[in-house]
C-alpha positions in Angstrom: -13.2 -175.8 -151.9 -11.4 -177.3 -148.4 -9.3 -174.7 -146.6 -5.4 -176.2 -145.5 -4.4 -176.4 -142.3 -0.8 -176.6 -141.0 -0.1 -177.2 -137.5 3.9 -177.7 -136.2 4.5 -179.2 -133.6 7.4 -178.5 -130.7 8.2 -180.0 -127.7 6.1 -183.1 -125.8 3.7 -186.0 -126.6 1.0 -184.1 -125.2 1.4 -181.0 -127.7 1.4 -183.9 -130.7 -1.8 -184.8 -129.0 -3.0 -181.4 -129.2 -2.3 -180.6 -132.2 -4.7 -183.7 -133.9 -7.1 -182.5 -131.5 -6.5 -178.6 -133.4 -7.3 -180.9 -136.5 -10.7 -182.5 -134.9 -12.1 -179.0 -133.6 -11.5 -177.4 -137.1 -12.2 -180.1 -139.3 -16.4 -179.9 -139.6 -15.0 -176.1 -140.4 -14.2 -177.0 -144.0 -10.7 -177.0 -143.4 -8.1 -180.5 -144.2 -4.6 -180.3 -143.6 -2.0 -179.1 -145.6 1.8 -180.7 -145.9 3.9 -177.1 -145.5 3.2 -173.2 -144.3 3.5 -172.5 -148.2 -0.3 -173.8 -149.0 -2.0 -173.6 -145.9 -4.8 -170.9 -145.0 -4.3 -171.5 -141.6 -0.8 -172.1 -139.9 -0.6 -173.0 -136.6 2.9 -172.9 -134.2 1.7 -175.4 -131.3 4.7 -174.6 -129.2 6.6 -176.0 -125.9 8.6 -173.7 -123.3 10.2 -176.1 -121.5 13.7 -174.9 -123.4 14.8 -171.1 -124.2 16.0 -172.5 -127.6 12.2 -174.0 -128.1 11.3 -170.6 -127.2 13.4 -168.6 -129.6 12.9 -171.2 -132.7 9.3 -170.4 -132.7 10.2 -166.5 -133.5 12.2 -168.0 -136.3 9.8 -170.2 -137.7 7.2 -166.6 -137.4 10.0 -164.7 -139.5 9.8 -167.3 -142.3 6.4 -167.5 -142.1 6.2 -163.3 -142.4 8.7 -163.9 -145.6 6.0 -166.9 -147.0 3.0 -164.4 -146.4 5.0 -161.6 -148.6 6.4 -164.0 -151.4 2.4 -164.8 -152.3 1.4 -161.6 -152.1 -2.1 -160.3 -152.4 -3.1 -164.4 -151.6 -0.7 -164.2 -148.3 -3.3 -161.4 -146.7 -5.7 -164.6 -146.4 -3.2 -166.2 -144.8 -3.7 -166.6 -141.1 -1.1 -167.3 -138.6 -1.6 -168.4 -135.1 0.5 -168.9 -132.1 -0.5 -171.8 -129.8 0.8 -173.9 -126.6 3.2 -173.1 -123.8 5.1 -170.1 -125.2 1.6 -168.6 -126.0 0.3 -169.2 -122.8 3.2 -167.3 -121.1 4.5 -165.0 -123.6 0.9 -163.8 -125.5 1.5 -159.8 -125.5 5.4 -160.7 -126.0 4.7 -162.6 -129.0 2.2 -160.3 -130.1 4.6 -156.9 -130.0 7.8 -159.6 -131.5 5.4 -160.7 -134.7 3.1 -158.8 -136.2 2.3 -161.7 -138.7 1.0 -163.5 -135.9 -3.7 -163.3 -136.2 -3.9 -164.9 -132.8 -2.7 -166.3 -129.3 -4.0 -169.0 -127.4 -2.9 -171.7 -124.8 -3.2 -174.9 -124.2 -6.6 -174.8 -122.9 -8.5 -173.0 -125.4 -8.2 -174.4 -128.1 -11.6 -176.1 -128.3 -12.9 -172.1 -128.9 -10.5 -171.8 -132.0 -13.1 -171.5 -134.8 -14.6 -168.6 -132.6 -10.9 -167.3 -132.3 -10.4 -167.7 -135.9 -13.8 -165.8 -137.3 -12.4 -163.1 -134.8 -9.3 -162.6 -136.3 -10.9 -162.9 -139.4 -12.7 -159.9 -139.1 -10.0 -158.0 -137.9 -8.1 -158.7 -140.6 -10.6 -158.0 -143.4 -11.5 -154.2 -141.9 -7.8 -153.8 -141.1 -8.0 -153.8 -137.8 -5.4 -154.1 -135.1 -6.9 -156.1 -132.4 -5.9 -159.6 -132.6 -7.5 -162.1 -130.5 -5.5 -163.4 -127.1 -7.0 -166.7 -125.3 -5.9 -168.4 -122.1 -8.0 -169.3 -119.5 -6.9 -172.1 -117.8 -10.3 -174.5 -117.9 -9.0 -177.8 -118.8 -12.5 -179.6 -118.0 -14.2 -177.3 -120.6 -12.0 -178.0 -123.2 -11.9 -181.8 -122.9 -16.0 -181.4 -122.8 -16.0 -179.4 -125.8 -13.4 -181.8 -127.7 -15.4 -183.2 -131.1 -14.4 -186.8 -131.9 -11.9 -187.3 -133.9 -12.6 -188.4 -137.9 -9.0 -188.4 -138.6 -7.1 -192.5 -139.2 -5.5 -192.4 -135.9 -2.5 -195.3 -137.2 -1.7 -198.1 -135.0 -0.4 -196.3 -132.2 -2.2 -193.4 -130.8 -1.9 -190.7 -127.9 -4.6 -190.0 -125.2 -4.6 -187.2 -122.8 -5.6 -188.6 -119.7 -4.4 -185.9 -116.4 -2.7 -181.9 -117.5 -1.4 -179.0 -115.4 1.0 -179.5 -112.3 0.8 -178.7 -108.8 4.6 -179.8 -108.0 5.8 -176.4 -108.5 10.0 -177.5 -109.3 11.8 -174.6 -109.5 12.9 -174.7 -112.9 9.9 -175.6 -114.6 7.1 -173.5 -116.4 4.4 -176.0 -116.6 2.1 -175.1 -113.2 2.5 -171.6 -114.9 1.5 -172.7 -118.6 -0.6 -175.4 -118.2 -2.3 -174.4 -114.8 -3.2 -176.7 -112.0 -3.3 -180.7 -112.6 -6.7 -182.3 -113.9 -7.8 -185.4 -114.2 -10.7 -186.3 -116.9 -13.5 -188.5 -116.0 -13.2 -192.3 -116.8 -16.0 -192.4 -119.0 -14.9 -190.1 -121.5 -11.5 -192.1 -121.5 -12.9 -195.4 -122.4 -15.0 -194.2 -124.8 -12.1 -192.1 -126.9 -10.0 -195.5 -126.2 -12.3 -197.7 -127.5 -13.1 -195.3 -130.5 -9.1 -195.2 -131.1 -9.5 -199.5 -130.6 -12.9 -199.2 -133.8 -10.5 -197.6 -135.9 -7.3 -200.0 -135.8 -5.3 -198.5 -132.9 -3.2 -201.3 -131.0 -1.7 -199.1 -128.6 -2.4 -196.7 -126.9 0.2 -194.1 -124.7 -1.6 -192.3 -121.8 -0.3 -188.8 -121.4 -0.1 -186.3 -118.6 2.4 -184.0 -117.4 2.4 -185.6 -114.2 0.4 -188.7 -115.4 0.5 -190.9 -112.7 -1.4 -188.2 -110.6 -4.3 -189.5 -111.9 -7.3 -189.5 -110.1 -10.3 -188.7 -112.0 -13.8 -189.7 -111.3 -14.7 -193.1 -111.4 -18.6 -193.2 -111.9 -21.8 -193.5 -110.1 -20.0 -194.2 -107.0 -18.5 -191.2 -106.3 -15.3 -193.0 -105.9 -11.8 -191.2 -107.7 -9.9 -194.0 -109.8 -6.4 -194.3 -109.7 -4.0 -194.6 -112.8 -3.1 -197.9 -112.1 -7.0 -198.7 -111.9 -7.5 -196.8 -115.2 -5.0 -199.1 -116.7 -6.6 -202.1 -115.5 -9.9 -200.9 -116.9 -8.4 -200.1 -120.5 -7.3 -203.7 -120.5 -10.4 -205.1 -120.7 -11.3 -203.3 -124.0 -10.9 -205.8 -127.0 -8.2 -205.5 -129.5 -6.1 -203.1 -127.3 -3.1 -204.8 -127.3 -0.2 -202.6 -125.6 -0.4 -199.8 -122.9 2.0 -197.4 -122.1 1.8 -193.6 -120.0 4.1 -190.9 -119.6 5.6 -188.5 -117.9 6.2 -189.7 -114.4 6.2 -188.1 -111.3 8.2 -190.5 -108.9 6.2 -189.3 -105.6 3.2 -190.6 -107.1 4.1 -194.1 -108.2 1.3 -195.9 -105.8 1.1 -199.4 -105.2 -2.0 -199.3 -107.6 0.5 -198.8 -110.4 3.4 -200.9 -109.5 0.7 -203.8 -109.4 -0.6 -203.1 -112.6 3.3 -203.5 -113.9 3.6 -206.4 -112.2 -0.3 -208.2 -113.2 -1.8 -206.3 -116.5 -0.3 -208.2 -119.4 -0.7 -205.2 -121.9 1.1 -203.0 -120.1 4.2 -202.5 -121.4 7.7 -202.9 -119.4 9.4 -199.5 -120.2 8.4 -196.7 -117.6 10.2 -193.2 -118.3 10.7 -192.5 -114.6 12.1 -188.4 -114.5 15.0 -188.3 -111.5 16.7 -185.2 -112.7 19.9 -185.0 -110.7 21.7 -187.2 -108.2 22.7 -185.3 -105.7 19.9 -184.7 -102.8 21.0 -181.1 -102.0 20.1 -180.2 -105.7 17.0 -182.3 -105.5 15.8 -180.2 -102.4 16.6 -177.3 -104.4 14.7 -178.2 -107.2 11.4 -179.1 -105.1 11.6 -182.4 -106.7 10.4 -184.0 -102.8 11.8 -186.9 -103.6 15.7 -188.7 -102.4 18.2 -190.0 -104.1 17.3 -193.3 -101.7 13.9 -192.8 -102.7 14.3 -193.1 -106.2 16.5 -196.1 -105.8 14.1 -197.9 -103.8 11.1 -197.1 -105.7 13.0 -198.6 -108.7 13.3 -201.7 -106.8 10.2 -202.0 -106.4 9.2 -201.9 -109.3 11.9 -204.2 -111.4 11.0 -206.7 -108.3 7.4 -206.4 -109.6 8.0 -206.8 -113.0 11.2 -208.3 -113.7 12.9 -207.1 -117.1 11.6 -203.5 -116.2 13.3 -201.0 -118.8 13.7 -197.6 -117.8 14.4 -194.4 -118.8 14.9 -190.7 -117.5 15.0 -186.9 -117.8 18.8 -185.0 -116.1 19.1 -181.7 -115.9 23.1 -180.8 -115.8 24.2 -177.2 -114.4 21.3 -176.9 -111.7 22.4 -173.5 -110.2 25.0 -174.4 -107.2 25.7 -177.6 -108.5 29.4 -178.3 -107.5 31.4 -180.7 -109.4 31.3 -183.6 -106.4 27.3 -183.5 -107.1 27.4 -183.6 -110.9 29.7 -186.6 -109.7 26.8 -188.2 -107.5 24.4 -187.9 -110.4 26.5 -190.5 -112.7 27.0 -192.5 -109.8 23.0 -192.7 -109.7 22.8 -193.4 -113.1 25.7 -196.7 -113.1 23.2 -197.7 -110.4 20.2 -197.8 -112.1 21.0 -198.8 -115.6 18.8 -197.2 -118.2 18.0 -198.1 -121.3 17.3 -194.8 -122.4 17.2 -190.7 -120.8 16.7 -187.4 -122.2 19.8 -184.9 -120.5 19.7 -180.9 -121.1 21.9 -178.4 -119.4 19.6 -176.1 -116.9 18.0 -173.7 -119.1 16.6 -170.4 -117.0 12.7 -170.1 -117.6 11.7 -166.3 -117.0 9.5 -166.5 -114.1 10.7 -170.1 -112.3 12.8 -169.6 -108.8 15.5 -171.0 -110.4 16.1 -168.1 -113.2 17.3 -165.8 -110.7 19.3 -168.5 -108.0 23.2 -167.8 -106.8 25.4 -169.8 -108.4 24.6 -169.9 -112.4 26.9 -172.7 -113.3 29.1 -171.1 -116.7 27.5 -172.3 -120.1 31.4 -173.8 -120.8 31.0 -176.1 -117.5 27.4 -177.2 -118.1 28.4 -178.4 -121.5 31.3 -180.3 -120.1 29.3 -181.9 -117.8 26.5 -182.8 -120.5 28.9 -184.6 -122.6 30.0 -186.5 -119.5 26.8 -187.7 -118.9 25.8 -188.8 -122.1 28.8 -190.2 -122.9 27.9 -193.1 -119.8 23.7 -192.6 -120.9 24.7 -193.7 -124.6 26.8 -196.3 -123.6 24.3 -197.4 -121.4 21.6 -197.6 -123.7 23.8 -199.4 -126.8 24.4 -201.8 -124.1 20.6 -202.3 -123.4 20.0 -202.6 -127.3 23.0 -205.0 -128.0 21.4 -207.0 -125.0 18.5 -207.5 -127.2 20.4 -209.4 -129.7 19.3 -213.0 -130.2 16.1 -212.8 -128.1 12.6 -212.6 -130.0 10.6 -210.0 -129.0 7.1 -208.6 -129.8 6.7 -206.1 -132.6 4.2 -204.0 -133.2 4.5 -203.2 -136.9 3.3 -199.3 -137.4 4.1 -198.4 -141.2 6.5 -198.6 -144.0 10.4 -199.1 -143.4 12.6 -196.2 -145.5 13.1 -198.5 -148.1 11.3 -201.0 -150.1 10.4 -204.2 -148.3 11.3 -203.2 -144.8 8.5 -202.4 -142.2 9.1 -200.7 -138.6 7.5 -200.7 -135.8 8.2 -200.9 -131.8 9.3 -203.3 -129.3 8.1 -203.5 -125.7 10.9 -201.1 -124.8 10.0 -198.4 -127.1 13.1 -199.0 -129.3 12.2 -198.9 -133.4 12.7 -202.4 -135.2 13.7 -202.4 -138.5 12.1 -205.7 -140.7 12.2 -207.0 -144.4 8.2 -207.6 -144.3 4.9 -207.1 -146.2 2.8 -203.9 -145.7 0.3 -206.7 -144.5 1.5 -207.0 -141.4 1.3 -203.3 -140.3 -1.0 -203.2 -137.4 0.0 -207.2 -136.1 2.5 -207.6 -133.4 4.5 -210.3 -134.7 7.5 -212.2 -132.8 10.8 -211.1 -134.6 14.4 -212.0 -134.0 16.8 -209.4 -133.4 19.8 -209.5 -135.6 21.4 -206.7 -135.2 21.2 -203.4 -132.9 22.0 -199.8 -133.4 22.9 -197.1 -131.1 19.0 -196.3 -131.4 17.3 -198.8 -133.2 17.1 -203.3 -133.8 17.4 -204.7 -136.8 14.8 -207.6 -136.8 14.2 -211.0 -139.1 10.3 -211.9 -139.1 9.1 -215.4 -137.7 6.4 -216.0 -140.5 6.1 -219.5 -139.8 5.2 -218.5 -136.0 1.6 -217.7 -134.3 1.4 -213.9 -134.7 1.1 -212.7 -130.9 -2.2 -210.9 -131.2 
């Protein structure tokens, strides 16, 4: 009888990426997965510590988990639980002494050894023992070596991890400490999981990395590294891989590799999530961010000169310790410069370990929050603008799945937004020109050109 898996999921692409991958390594281990905690044999917490709140929620999700394993009794002592991700990576003993529910710990980077970890705990857990397994080395190559292929329907859009870790060090981020240093996988092995993804019906495909455009992994025979912007031009030429997309961005490493690419590779798409984080270049220089306000304003010109029509969106952090209210003011001013379509804004959150945790100059919780709302007050307004400028024109859709109700299908328009259409199931996995109707504060509203050539 198949053992149940469930995995939840917190935080970035790259975890959701992850996870599936949890499914791939423990799949040819009899197990399938499982739609809720309350079923599963194995539950997994793949978990993101880029937010305190991210942090705590996972403890919350362990004490309803404790309450599940008590409420099936004798069955819950089969029941394994297992901690995985960022807040394992830096929190393993903490989580350990906070849950005793928890079976194991491992990061990001072990997770390829998780039927090992698992027969482990296993044993433990059927003598009675106390010793529950902890795993995080840092060997990112080794994992991605180790990696079975996947045998689960990807969908018509899929992730694939290209570049992890960070060496930018910001002073407010955890990643260099949870994810170690950056790595870039081999070309090879990309292709080949892309054009896998492309045999099973993927159209697009989002290229992952915490600082993706770092890429620069080797190439082949030559000995030569390959840039991202190269790697994209080399994904292109597979057959039936329609779109293109990567994310996150680091703005010092947009080369001229990759503003070409923008500007010549058809697939790729013209929405780049380009992180700025503040507007003010005293806070910027605080943050280790080595990049200007001028910088980031010329570098977008570049690139909307490359590709015209270039969509863009962002990542603010509000409250940076020090931040006076005339910098806060130079960071809005950045943003009714740049226009974005869409940004993700948080109020500084202190990570235990980062430089910034233990700054002068904590900005009150009451202030950050003022500021927030100030900010996404002109971020929304900006990005209903962007969608209500998309009324009228035909875009591109790629049609994913089923709409929420019957006879409407969604999908995703070059920009990333979700399009709403009354359409047959039939065309899931087609992009099809549609004309917007109607737009949302987060969504369009399309009407279907049947009678018109499907863009393939």
């Amino acid at each position: 009888m198949p053992k149940k898996l469930f995995i939840k999921t917190y935080g970035c692409q790259m975890n959701a990426y992850d996870s599936q991958r949890m499914m791939d390594v423990m799949a040819p281990h009899g197990f399938e997965p499982a739609d809720s905690a309350e079923n599963a044999d194995l539950v997994i917490l793949n978990t993101c510590h880029i937010r305190e709140k991210a942090a705590e929620k996972v403890y919350s999700d362990l004490g309803r988990i404790r309450d599940i394993k008590r409420e099936r009794g004798p069955a819950g002592a089969e029941m394994m639980v297992a901690v995985a991700g960022c807040v394992a990576q830096a929190e393993g003993d903490e989580i350990l002494r906070r849950a005793p529910v928890v079976n194991m710990v491992f990061g990001p980077q072990a997770y390829h050894r998780l039927p090992e970890m698992l027969a482990r705990a296993q044993r433990f857990n059927a003598r009675g023992g106390r010793e529950r397994p902890v795993d995080t080395d840092f060997a990112a190559s080794e994992k991605f070596d180790a990696l079975p292929e996947s045998q689960q329907a990807p969908g018509v859009a899929a992730f694939l991890s290209v570049q992890e870790g960070c060496d930018k060090f910001c002073t407010y981020c955890v990643v260099p400490y949870t994810r170690g240093a950056e790595y870039s996988r081999p070309v090879a092995p990309i292709l080949a999981e892309a054009r896998r993804l492309v045999a099973r019906g993927v159209r697009e495909i989002t290229l992952l990395g915490q600082n993706v455009n770092a890429y620069h992994g080797d190439g082949g025979a030559d000995g030569k590294t390959c840039s991202l912007g190269q790697l994209i031009w080399r994904l292109a030429e597979i057959d039936g891989l329609a779109r293109i997309r990567y994310t996150t961005s680091y703005p010092g490493e947009m080369d001229d590799d990759l503003i070409s690419a923008h500007a010549e590779v058809e697939p790729l798409m013209p929405y780049l999530h380009l992180p700025v984080q503040s507007g003010s270049d005293r806070i910027l220089d605080v943050m280790n961010r080595r990049h200007t306000v001028e910088f980031y304003l010329r570098l977008v010109e570049r690139i909307r000169r490359a590709r015209p029509g270039m969509a863009l969106s962002s990542d603010f952090i509000v409250g940076f310790p020090g931040e006076t209210d005339d910098e806060f003011k130079e960071t809005l001013q950045l943003v009714r410069q740049v226009g974005f379509a869409s940004a993700f804004s948080f109020k500084f959150s202190a990570r235990p370990g980062t430089p910034a945790a233990t700054m002068d100059g904590q900005v009150p919780e009451a202030l950050k929050s003022e500021r927030l709302l100030a900010l996404q007050a002109l971020l929304d307004t900006q990005r209903r603008a962007f969608n209500s400028g998309c009324v009228g024109r035909t875009l591109p859709v790629l049609f994913e799945k089923p709409g929420r109700h019957a006879g409407q299908i969604t999908g995703r328009s070059p920009y990333l937004q979700p399009v709403f259409a009354e359409g047959d199931t039939a065309l899931i996995g087609r992009i099809v020109r549609t004309q917007i109707i109607d737009a949302g504060s987060n969504s369009l509203h399309g009407n279907l050109h049947l009678q018109a050539k499907a863009a393939e």
